[in-house]
N, C-alpha and C positions, 0 to 999 in steps of 0.2 A: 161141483160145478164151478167153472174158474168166475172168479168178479168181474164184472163190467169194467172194461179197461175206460170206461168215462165218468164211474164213480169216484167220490172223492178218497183219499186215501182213509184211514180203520183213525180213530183219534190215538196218540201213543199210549201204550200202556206199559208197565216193567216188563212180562212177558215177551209182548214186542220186541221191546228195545234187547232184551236178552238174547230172544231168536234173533233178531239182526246182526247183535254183536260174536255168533258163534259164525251167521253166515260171511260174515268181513273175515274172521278167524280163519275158515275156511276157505275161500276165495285167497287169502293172502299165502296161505302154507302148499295151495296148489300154483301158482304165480312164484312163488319162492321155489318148489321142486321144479320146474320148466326152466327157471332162469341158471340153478343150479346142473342140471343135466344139459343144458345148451352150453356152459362156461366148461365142462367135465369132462364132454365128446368132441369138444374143438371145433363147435358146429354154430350156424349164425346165430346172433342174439336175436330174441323174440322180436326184439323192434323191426330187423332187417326181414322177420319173417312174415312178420306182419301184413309189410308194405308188398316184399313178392305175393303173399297172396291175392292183396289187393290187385297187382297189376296180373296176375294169373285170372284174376275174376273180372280186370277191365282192362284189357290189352289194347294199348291206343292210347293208355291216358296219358298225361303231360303234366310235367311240376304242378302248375297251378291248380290242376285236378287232385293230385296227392295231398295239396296242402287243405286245398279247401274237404275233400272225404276225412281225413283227420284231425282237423283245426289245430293245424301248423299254420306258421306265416312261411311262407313263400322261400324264403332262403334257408330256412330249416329244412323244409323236404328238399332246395334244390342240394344241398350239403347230403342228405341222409341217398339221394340216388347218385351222387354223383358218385358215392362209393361204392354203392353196387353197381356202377357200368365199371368204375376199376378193376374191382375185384369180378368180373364177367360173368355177373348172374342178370343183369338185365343190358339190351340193347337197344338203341335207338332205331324204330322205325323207318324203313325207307324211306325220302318225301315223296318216290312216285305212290308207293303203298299209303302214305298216309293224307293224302288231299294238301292241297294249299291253306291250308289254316295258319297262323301267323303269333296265335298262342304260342309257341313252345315246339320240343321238338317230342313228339309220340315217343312211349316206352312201351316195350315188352320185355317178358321173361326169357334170358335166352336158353339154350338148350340145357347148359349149367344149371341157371335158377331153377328151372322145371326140374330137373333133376335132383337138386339140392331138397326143395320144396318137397316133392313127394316121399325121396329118402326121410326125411323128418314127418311129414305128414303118415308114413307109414310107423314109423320108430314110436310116436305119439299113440297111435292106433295101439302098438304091443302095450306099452304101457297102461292104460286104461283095460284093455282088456285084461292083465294081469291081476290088476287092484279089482276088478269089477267080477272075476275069475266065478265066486262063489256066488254071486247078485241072480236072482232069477231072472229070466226073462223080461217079467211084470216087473220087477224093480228097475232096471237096467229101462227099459222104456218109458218109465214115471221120470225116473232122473230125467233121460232127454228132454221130453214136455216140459217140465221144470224149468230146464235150461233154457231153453228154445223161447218160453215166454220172459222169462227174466231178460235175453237177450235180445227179444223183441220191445221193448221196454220203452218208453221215453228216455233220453240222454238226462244226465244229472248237469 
């Protein structure tokens, strides 16, 4: 049965700190093989992926939205989009399409991005199924749940 996500955390013990320090281990050597097959295939850096999928999941948004779902300041997301409307994977919003708001100018993914993005999102897909190849059913769906609450998580 999972723990009450409003108990207090387990007090440390070595065990613990052991099991954490395998799961950092691992966390980090999966984060290291992404960044290394994105540098490998000539394909965007996770950062730039990141952010399209963000705007693939909230089309409409505008710098200030980017910065504050990230906790960037302000001219750091507006530098990190302004390269992707360069390089043509996100575009600017119509202002008839996007209301009179005075925030900022709306972004979505343009046909590129969406394109880019799933091509990746599918390639990501092969791999995991590769590594997970031999995983049962039952195992391959514990992981998910695992994931899924760890990622549902409080922010550190």
């Amino acid at each position: 049965m999972p723990a009450d996500r409003n108990s207090p955390a387990p007090p440390p013990d070595d065990a613990r700190d052991a099991a954490l320090a395998r799961v950092h281990t691992g966390l980090s050597v999966v984060a290291r093989r992404g960044a290394t097959r994105n540098r490998s295939s000539g394909t965007i850096s996770h950062v730039d992926q990141t952010l399209l999928r963000m705007l693939a999941d909230n089309p409409g948004a505008r710098v200030v939205d980017i910065a504050e779902y990230f906790g960037f300041n302000r001219s750091t997301a507006s530098r990190q989009t302004a390269a992707l409307l360069e390089a043509g994977l996100i575009e600017e919003v119509r202002a008839e399409a996007a209301g009179s708001s005075r925030r900022g100018q709306p972004l979505q993914l343009s046909a590129r991005g969406q394109d880019l993005l799933s091509a990746q999102a599918g390639a990501m897909r092969d791999v995991t199924d590769r590594r997970m190849r031999e995983w049962t059913t039952a195992d391959v769906a514990r992981f998910a749940e695992i994931l899924e609450r760890y990622n549902s998580g409080p922010e550190a």
